[in-house]
C-alpha positions as CSV (number, residue, x, y, z in Angstrom):
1,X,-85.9,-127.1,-123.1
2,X,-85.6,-123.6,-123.4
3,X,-85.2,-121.3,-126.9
4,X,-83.2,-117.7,-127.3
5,X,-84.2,-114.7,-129.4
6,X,-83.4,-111.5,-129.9
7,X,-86.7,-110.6,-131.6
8,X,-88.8,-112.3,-128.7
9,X,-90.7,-114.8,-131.5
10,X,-91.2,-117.3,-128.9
11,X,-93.5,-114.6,-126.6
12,X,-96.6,-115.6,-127.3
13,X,-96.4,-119.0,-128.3
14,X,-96.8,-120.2,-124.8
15,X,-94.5,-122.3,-123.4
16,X,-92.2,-124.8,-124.8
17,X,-91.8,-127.3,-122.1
18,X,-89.6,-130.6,-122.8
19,X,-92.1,-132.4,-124.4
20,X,-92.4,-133.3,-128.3
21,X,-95.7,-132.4,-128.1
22,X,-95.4,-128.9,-127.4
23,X,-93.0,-128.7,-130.2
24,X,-95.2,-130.4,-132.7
25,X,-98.2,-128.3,-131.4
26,X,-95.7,-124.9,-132.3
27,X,-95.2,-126.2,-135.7
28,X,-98.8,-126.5,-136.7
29,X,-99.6,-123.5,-135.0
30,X,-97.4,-121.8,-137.3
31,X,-98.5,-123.9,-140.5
32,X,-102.1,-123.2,-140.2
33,X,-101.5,-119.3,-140.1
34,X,-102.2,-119.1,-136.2
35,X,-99.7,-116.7,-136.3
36,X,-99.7,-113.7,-138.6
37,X,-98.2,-110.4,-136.6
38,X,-95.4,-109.8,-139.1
39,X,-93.2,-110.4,-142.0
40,X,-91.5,-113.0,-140.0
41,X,-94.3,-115.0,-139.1
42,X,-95.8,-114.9,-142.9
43,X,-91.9,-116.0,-143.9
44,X,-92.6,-118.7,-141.8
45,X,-96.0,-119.2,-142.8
46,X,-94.8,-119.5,-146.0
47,X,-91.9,-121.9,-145.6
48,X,-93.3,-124.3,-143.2
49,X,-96.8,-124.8,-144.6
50,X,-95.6,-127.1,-147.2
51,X,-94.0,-129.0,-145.3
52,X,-96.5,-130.1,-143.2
53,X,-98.7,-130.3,-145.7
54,X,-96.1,-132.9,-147.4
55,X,-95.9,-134.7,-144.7
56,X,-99.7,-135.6,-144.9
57,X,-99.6,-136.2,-148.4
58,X,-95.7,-137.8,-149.3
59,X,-94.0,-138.0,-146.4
60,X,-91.4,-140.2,-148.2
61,X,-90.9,-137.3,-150.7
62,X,-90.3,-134.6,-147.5
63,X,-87.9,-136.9,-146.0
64,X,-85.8,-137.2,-148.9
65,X,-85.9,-133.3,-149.3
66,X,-86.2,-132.1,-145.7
67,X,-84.6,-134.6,-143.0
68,X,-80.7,-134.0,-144.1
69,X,-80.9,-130.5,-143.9
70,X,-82.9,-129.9,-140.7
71,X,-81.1,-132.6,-138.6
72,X,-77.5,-130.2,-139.8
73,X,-79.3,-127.1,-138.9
74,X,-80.0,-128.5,-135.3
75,X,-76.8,-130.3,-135.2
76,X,-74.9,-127.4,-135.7
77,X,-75.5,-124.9,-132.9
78,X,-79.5,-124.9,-133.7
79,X,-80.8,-126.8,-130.5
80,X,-77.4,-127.4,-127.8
81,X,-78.0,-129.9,-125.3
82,X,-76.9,-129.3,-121.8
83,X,-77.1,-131.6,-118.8
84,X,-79.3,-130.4,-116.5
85,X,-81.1,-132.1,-113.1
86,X,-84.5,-132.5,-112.0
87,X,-86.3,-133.8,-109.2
88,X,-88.8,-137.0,-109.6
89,X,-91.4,-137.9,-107.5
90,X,-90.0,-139.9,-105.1
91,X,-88.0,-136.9,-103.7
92,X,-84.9,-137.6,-105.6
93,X,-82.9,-135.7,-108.6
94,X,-82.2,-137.5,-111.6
95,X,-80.0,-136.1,-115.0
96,X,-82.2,-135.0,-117.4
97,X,-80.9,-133.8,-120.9
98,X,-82.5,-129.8,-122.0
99,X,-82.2,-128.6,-125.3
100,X,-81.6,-124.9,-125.9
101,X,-83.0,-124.0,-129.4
102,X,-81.3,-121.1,-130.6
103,X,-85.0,-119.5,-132.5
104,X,-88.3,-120.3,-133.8
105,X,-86.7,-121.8,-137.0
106,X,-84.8,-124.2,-134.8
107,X,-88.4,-125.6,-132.6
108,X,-89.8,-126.0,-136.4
109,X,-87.3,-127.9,-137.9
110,X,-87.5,-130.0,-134.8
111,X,-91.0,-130.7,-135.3
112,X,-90.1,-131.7,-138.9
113,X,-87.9,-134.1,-137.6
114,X,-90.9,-135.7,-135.2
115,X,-93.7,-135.9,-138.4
116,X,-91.3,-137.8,-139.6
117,X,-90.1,-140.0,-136.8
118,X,-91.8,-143.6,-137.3
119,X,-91.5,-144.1,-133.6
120,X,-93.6,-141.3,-133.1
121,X,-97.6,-141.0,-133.4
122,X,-97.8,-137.8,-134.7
123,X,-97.1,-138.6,-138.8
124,X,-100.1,-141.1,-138.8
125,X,-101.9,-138.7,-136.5
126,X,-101.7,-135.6,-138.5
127,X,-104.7,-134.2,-140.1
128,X,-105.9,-131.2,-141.9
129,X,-109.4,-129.5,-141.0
130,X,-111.7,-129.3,-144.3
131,X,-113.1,-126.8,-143.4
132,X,-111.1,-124.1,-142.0
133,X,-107.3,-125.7,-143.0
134,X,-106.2,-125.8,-139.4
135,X,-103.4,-128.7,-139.4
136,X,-104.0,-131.0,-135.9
137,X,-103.5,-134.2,-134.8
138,X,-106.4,-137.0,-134.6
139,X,-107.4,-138.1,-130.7
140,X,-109.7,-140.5,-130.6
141,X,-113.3,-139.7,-129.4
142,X,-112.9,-140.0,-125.6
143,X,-117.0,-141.0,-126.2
144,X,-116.0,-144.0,-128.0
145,X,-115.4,-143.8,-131.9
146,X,-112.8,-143.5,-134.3
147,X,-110.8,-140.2,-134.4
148,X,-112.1,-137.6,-136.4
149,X,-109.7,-137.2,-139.2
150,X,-112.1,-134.5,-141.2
151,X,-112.8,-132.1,-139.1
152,X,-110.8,-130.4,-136.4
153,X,-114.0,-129.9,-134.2
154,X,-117.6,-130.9,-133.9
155,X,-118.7,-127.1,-134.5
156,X,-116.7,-127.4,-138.2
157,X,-118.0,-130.6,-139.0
158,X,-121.1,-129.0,-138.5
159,X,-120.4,-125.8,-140.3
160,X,-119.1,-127.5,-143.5
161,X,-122.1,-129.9,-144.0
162,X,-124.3,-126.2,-144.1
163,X,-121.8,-124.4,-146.3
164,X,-121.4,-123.2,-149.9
165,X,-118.4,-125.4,-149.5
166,X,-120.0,-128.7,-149.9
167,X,-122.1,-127.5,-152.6
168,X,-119.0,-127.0,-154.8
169,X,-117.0,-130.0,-153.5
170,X,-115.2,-131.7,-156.8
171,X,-117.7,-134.2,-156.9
172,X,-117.4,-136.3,-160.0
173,X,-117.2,-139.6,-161.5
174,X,-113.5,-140.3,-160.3
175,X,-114.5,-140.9,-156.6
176,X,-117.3,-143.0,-157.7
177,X,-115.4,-145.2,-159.6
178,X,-112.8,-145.3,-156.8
179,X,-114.9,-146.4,-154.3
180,X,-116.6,-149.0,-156.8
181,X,-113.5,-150.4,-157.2
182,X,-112.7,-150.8,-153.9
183,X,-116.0,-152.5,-152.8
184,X,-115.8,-154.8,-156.2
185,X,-112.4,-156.3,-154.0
186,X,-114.7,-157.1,-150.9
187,X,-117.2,-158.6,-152.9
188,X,-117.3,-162.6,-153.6
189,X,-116.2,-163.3,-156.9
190,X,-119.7,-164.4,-158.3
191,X,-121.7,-161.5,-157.3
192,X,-123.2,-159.6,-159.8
193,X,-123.3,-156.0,-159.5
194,X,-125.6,-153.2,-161.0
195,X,-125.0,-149.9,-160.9
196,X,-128.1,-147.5,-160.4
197,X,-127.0,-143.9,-158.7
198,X,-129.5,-142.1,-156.7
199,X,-129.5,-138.3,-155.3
200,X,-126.0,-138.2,-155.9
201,X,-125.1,-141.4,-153.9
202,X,-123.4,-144.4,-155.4
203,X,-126.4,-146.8,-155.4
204,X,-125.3,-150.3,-156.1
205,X,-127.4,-153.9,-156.6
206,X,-125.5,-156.9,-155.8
207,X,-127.1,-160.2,-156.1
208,X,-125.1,-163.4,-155.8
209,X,-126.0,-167.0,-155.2
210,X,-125.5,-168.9,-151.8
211,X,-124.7,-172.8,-151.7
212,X,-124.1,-175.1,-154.5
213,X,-125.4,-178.0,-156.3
214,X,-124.7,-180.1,-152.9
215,X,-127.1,-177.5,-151.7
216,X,-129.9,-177.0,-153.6
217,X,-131.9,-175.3,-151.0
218,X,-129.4,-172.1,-150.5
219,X,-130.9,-168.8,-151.7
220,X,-129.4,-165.9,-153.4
221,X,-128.8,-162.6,-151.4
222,X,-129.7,-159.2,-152.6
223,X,-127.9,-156.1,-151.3
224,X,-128.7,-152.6,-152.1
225,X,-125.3,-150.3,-150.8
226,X,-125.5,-147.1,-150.6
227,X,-122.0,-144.5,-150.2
228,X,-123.5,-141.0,-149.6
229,X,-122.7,-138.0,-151.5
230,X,-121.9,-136.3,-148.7
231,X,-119.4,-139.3,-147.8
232,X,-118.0,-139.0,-151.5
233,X,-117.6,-135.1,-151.3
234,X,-116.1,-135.3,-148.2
235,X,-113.6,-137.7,-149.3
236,X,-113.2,-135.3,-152.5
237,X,-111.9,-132.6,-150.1
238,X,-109.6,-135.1,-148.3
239,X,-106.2,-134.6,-148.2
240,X,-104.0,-137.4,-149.6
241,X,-103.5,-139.3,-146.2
242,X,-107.2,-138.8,-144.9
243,X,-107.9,-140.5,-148.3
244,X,-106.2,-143.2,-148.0
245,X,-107.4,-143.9,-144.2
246,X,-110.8,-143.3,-145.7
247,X,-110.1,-146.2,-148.2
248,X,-109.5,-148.5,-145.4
249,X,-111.8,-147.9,-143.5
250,X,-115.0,-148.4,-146.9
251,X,-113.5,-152.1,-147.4
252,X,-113.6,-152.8,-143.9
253,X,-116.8,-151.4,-143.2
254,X,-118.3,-153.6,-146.4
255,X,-116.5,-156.7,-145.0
256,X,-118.1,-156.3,-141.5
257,X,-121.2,-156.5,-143.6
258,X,-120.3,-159.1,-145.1
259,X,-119.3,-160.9,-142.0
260,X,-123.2,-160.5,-140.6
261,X,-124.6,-162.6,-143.3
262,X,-125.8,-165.7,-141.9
263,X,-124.6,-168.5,-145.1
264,X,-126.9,-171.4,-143.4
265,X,-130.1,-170.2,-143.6
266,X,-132.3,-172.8,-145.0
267,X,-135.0,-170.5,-146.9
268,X,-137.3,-172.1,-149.4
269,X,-136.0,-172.0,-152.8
270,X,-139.3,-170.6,-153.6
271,X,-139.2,-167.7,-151.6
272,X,-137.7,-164.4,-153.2
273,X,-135.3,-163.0,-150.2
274,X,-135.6,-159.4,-149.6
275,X,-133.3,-156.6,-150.7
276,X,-130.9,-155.7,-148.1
277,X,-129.9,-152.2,-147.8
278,X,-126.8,-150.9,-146.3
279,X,-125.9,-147.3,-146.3
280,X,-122.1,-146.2,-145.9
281,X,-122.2,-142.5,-144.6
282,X,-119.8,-140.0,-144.1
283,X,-118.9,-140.8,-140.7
284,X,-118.2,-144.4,-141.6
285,X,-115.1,-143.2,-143.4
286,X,-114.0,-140.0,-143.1
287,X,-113.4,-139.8,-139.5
Protein backbone atom coordinates (compact mmCIF):
# COMPACT_ATOMS: atom_id res chain seq x y z
CA UNK A 1 0.00 0.00 0.00
CA UNK A 2 1.65 3.00 -1.04
CA UNK A 3 0.08 6.81 -1.38
CA UNK A 4 1.24 9.82 -4.01
CA UNK A 5 1.62 13.48 -3.34
CA UNK A 6 2.80 16.31 -4.74
CA UNK A 7 2.82 18.29 -1.38
CA UNK A 8 4.70 15.36 0.45
CA UNK A 9 1.59 15.21 3.30
CA UNK A 10 2.38 11.64 3.88
CA UNK A 11 6.29 12.63 5.16
CA UNK A 12 6.01 12.53 8.48
CA UNK A 13 3.22 10.40 9.18
CA UNK A 14 5.37 7.30 9.21
CA UNK A 15 4.70 4.63 7.24
CA UNK A 16 1.55 3.33 5.83
CA UNK A 17 2.22 -0.28 5.51
CA UNK A 18 -0.78 -2.74 4.20
CA UNK A 19 -2.39 -2.96 7.26
CA UNK A 20 -5.88 -1.30 8.37
CA UNK A 21 -4.32 -0.49 11.34
CA UNK A 22 -1.96 1.86 10.19
CA UNK A 23 -4.65 3.51 8.27
CA UNK A 24 -6.99 3.87 11.22
CA UNK A 25 -4.01 4.93 13.40
CA UNK A 26 -3.42 8.08 10.46
CA UNK A 27 -6.93 9.01 10.77
CA UNK A 28 -6.98 9.59 14.53
CA UNK A 29 -3.72 11.04 14.28
CA UNK A 30 -5.13 13.67 12.24
CA UNK A 31 -8.60 13.94 14.25
CA UNK A 32 -6.98 14.60 17.55
CA UNK A 33 -4.87 17.54 16.05
CA UNK A 34 -1.51 15.46 16.05
CA UNK A 35 -0.87 17.25 13.14
CA UNK A 36 -0.95 21.02 12.92
CA UNK A 37 2.05 22.39 10.43
CA UNK A 38 -0.28 24.13 7.96
CA UNK A 39 -3.48 25.16 6.54
CA UNK A 40 -3.77 21.81 5.12
CA UNK A 41 -3.47 19.89 8.10
CA UNK A 42 -6.09 22.35 10.15
CA UNK A 43 -8.47 21.83 6.73
CA UNK A 44 -8.14 18.38 7.71
CA UNK A 45 -8.35 18.89 11.21
CA UNK A 46 -11.37 20.46 10.63
CA UNK A 47 -13.16 18.14 8.28
CA UNK A 48 -12.24 14.81 9.75
CA UNK A 49 -12.70 15.56 13.50
CA UNK A 50 -16.37 15.25 13.26
CA UNK A 51 -16.41 12.40 11.80
CA UNK A 52 -14.68 10.50 14.08
CA UNK A 53 -16.20 12.01 16.73
CA UNK A 54 -19.61 10.73 15.00
CA UNK A 55 -18.60 7.62 14.82
CA UNK A 56 -18.27 7.37 18.72
CA UNK A 57 -21.43 8.99 19.32
CA UNK A 58 -23.99 7.94 16.03
CA UNK A 59 -22.29 5.89 13.98
CA UNK A 60 -25.62 5.03 12.24
CA UNK A 61 -26.02 8.82 11.53
CA UNK A 62 -22.20 8.95 9.87
CA UNK A 63 -22.95 6.08 7.73
CA UNK A 64 -25.98 7.41 6.36
CA UNK A 65 -24.07 10.79 5.58
CA UNK A 66 -20.45 9.58 5.04
CA UNK A 67 -20.17 5.91 3.57
CA UNK A 68 -21.71 6.73 -0.10
CA UNK A 69 -19.49 9.40 -0.73
CA UNK A 70 -16.15 8.09 0.58
CA UNK A 71 -16.55 4.52 -0.95
CA UNK A 72 -17.06 6.92 -4.66
CA UNK A 73 -14.10 8.97 -3.77
CA UNK A 74 -11.86 5.75 -3.42
CA UNK A 75 -13.72 4.04 -6.12
CA UNK A 76 -12.92 6.46 -8.46
CA UNK A 77 -9.19 6.82 -8.91
CA UNK A 78 -8.72 7.59 -4.92
CA UNK A 79 -6.97 4.35 -3.78
CA UNK A 80 -6.11 1.91 -7.34
CA UNK A 81 -5.42 -1.48 -6.71
CA UNK A 82 -2.55 -3.22 -8.47
CA UNK A 83 -1.51 -6.88 -8.27
CA UNK A 84 1.54 -7.07 -6.76
CA UNK A 85 3.66 -10.35 -5.26
CA UNK A 86 5.24 -11.05 -2.05
CA UNK A 87 7.17 -13.61 -0.46
CA UNK A 88 5.75 -15.77 2.64
CA UNK A 89 7.55 -17.56 4.98
CA UNK A 90 7.93 -20.66 3.65
CA UNK A 91 10.26 -19.27 0.93
CA UNK A 92 7.48 -18.95 -1.65
CA UNK A 93 5.66 -15.74 -3.42
CA UNK A 94 2.13 -15.48 -3.26
CA UNK A 95 -0.31 -12.46 -5.13
CA UNK A 96 -0.99 -9.93 -2.84
CA UNK A 97 -3.41 -7.07 -3.79
CA UNK A 98 -1.62 -3.08 -2.93
CA UNK A 99 -3.57 -0.18 -2.95
CA UNK A 100 -2.06 3.11 -4.20
CA UNK A 101 -3.98 6.03 -2.42
CA UNK A 102 -3.71 8.92 -4.55
CA UNK A 103 -3.31 11.62 -1.02
CA UNK A 104 -3.89 12.00 2.54
CA UNK A 105 -7.72 12.67 1.90
CA UNK A 106 -7.86 9.30 0.17
CA UNK A 107 -5.93 7.07 3.61
CA UNK A 108 -8.74 9.14 5.69
CA UNK A 109 -11.68 8.29 3.95
CA UNK A 110 -10.43 4.82 4.07
CA UNK A 111 -10.26 4.88 7.62
CA UNK A 112 -13.96 6.12 7.57
CA UNK A 113 -14.79 3.32 5.77
CA UNK A 114 -13.07 0.75 8.62
CA UNK A 115 -14.94 2.76 11.85
CA UNK A 116 -17.58 1.75 10.21
CA UNK A 117 -16.96 -1.73 9.08
CA UNK A 118 -18.87 -4.16 11.56
CA UNK A 119 -16.44 -6.81 10.73
CA UNK A 120 -13.87 -4.76 12.08
CA UNK A 121 -12.89 -3.98 15.90
CA UNK A 122 -12.09 -0.66 15.63
CA UNK A 123 -15.91 1.07 15.78
CA UNK A 124 -16.54 -0.65 19.28
CA UNK A 125 -12.85 0.03 20.07
CA UNK A 126 -12.74 3.71 19.52
CA UNK A 127 -12.46 5.97 22.39
CA UNK A 128 -11.84 9.52 23.16
CA UNK A 129 -9.24 10.61 26.06
CA UNK A 130 -11.10 12.88 28.77
CA UNK A 131 -8.65 14.44 29.42
CA UNK A 132 -6.52 15.60 26.66
CA UNK A 133 -9.24 14.71 23.51
CA UNK A 134 -6.73 12.34 21.91
CA UNK A 135 -9.07 9.85 19.84
CA UNK A 136 -7.53 5.98 20.32
CA UNK A 137 -8.58 2.76 20.38
CA UNK A 138 -9.25 0.62 23.71
CA UNK A 139 -6.60 -2.60 24.28
CA UNK A 140 -7.24 -4.39 27.00
CA UNK A 141 -4.93 -4.22 30.07
CA UNK A 142 -2.24 -6.72 29.18
CA UNK A 143 -2.22 -6.86 33.45
CA UNK A 144 -5.57 -8.24 33.41
CA UNK A 145 -8.69 -5.79 33.45
CA UNK A 146 -11.04 -4.24 31.20
CA UNK A 147 -9.82 -1.76 28.61
CA UNK A 148 -9.52 1.56 29.64
CA UNK A 149 -12.12 3.37 27.72
CA UNK A 150 -11.47 6.96 29.76
CA UNK A 151 -8.29 7.67 29.55
CA UNK A 152 -5.79 7.28 26.78
CA UNK A 153 -2.97 6.58 29.44
CA UNK A 154 -2.36 5.87 33.11
CA UNK A 155 -0.43 9.35 33.37
CA UNK A 156 -3.95 11.13 32.10
CA UNK A 157 -6.01 9.21 34.18
CA UNK A 158 -3.96 10.40 36.79
CA UNK A 159 -3.72 13.95 35.74
CA UNK A 160 -7.60 14.48 35.33
CA UNK A 161 -8.53 13.10 38.83
CA UNK A 162 -5.94 16.24 40.15
CA UNK A 163 -7.27 18.77 37.78
CA UNK A 164 -9.54 21.86 37.74
CA UNK A 165 -11.21 19.64 35.21
CA UNK A 166 -12.96 17.41 37.55
CA UNK A 167 -13.91 20.10 39.73
CA UNK A 168 -16.12 21.59 37.02
CA UNK A 169 -17.34 18.31 35.58
CA UNK A 170 -21.36 18.83 34.76
CA UNK A 171 -22.18 16.99 37.66
CA UNK A 172 -25.83 17.22 38.35
CA UNK A 173 -28.93 15.46 39.10
CA UNK A 174 -29.39 13.88 35.46
CA UNK A 175 -26.58 11.28 35.95
CA UNK A 176 -27.84 10.48 39.32
CA UNK A 177 -31.14 9.73 38.31
CA UNK A 178 -29.64 7.73 35.29
CA UNK A 179 -27.74 5.53 37.22
CA UNK A 180 -30.82 5.10 39.79
CA UNK A 181 -32.66 3.98 37.14
CA UNK A 182 -30.52 1.69 35.93
CA UNK A 183 -29.78 -0.07 39.32
CA UNK A 184 -33.83 0.08 40.15
CA UNK A 185 -33.82 -2.67 36.85
CA UNK A 186 -31.21 -4.98 38.73
CA UNK A 187 -33.00 -4.83 41.84
CA UNK A 188 -35.74 -7.60 42.90
CA UNK A 189 -39.03 -6.26 42.56
CA UNK A 190 -39.83 -5.98 46.38
CA UNK A 191 -36.92 -4.15 47.54
CA UNK A 192 -37.36 -1.05 48.88
CA UNK A 193 -35.09 1.66 48.15
CA UNK A 194 -34.10 4.99 50.04
CA UNK A 195 -32.29 7.50 48.75
CA UNK A 196 -29.73 9.36 51.10
CA UNK A 197 -26.64 11.10 48.96
CA UNK A 198 -23.38 11.50 50.69
CA UNK A 199 -20.20 13.69 49.70
CA UNK A 200 -21.54 13.90 46.37
CA UNK A 201 -22.00 10.04 45.87
CA UNK A 202 -25.27 8.40 45.13
CA UNK A 203 -25.92 6.77 48.49
CA UNK A 204 -28.62 4.34 48.36
CA UNK A 205 -30.52 1.91 51.22
CA UNK A 206 -32.12 -1.10 49.86
CA UNK A 207 -33.77 -3.40 52.19
CA UNK A 208 -35.92 -6.28 50.90
CA UNK A 209 -37.24 -9.43 52.44
CA UNK A 210 -35.73 -13.11 51.87
CA UNK A 211 -38.04 -16.26 51.90
CA UNK A 212 -41.74 -16.46 52.29
CA UNK A 213 -44.45 -17.61 54.43
CA UNK A 214 -43.20 -21.37 53.65
CA UNK A 215 -40.12 -19.86 55.18
CA UNK A 216 -40.57 -18.15 58.13
CA UNK A 217 -37.13 -18.13 59.21
CA UNK A 218 -35.48 -16.11 56.10
CA UNK A 219 -34.19 -12.63 57.02
CA UNK A 220 -34.28 -9.39 55.14
CA UNK A 221 -31.09 -8.06 53.55
CA UNK A 222 -29.81 -4.49 53.95
CA UNK A 223 -27.53 -3.01 51.28
CA UNK A 224 -25.99 0.34 51.40
CA UNK A 225 -24.57 1.14 47.43
CA UNK A 226 -22.48 3.57 46.88
CA UNK A 227 -21.60 5.15 42.91
CA UNK A 228 -18.80 7.68 43.49
CA UNK A 229 -18.82 11.13 42.47
CA UNK A 230 -15.83 10.73 40.78
CA UNK A 231 -17.53 7.70 38.89
CA UNK A 232 -20.61 10.05 38.14
CA UNK A 233 -18.38 12.94 36.81
CA UNK A 234 -16.40 10.86 34.90
CA UNK A 235 -19.34 9.37 33.22
CA UNK A 236 -20.52 13.21 32.86
CA UNK A 237 -17.45 13.77 30.60
CA UNK A 238 -18.11 10.59 28.66
CA UNK A 239 -18.56 10.61 25.29
CA UNK A 240 -21.85 9.04 23.93
CA UNK A 241 -20.38 5.44 23.31
CA UNK A 242 -18.20 5.37 26.56
CA UNK A 243 -21.60 6.17 28.14
CA UNK A 244 -23.31 3.65 27.05
CA UNK A 245 -20.40 0.92 27.78
CA UNK A 246 -20.41 2.55 31.18
CA UNK A 247 -24.18 1.65 31.48
CA UNK A 248 -23.37 -1.86 30.97
CA UNK A 249 -21.00 -2.33 32.73
CA UNK A 250 -23.10 -0.52 36.45
CA UNK A 251 -25.95 -3.20 35.96
CA UNK A 252 -23.54 -5.86 35.57
CA UNK A 253 -21.39 -4.91 38.27
CA UNK A 254 -24.79 -4.64 40.73
CA UNK A 255 -25.93 -8.12 39.42
CA UNK A 256 -22.53 -9.77 40.31
CA UNK A 257 -23.43 -8.40 43.69
CA UNK A 258 -26.34 -9.71 43.61
CA UNK A 259 -25.17 -13.00 42.50
CA UNK A 260 -22.84 -13.22 45.97
CA UNK A 261 -25.75 -13.21 48.20
CA UNK A 262 -26.06 -16.42 49.78
CA UNK A 263 -30.49 -16.82 49.72
CA UNK A 264 -30.22 -20.02 52.32
CA UNK A 265 -28.85 -18.70 55.17
CA UNK A 266 -30.89 -19.68 58.10
CA UNK A 267 -30.32 -16.53 60.50
CA UNK A 268 -32.63 -16.13 63.51
CA UNK A 269 -35.59 -14.11 62.82
CA UNK A 270 -34.51 -12.26 65.74
CA UNK A 271 -31.32 -11.22 64.70
CA UNK A 272 -31.16 -7.71 62.82
CA UNK A 273 -28.60 -8.62 59.74
CA UNK A 274 -26.06 -6.03 59.15
CA UNK A 275 -25.97 -3.32 56.46
CA UNK A 276 -23.99 -4.37 53.61
CA UNK A 277 -22.03 -1.79 51.83
CA UNK A 278 -20.96 -1.89 48.30
CA UNK A 279 -19.12 0.88 46.63
CA UNK A 280 -19.19 1.24 42.66
CA UNK A 281 -16.08 3.41 41.80
CA UNK A 282 -14.91 4.93 38.81
CA UNK A 283 -12.88 2.17 37.52
CA UNK A 284 -15.85 -0.19 37.88
CA UNK A 285 -17.37 1.55 34.85
CA UNK A 286 -15.68 3.85 33.08
CA UNK A 287 -12.83 1.80 31.83
Amino acid sequence: MTARSKRGELADLGPIGESDDQIVDVLLRVASGALRRNEEDLRLNREFEPLVQMALDAPDVLYKREYSVRLQELSQGGAPTRLASMLVPGGRARPVYVRDFRDIHAVLSQGVLLLLDERKPYSKDLCRCIYCGRFYLARRNPKGGPANRSYCSEKHRLAYRNSGLRKEAPMGQPVAEHFLSIIKETLPNKADIVRADQSGDLRLLIDWRLGDAQRPNKRSKSIELRVSWEAISDYANSSGHQQKVADELLAKAVKAKLAEFDENHNAPREVVPPRETWVVATRDINT
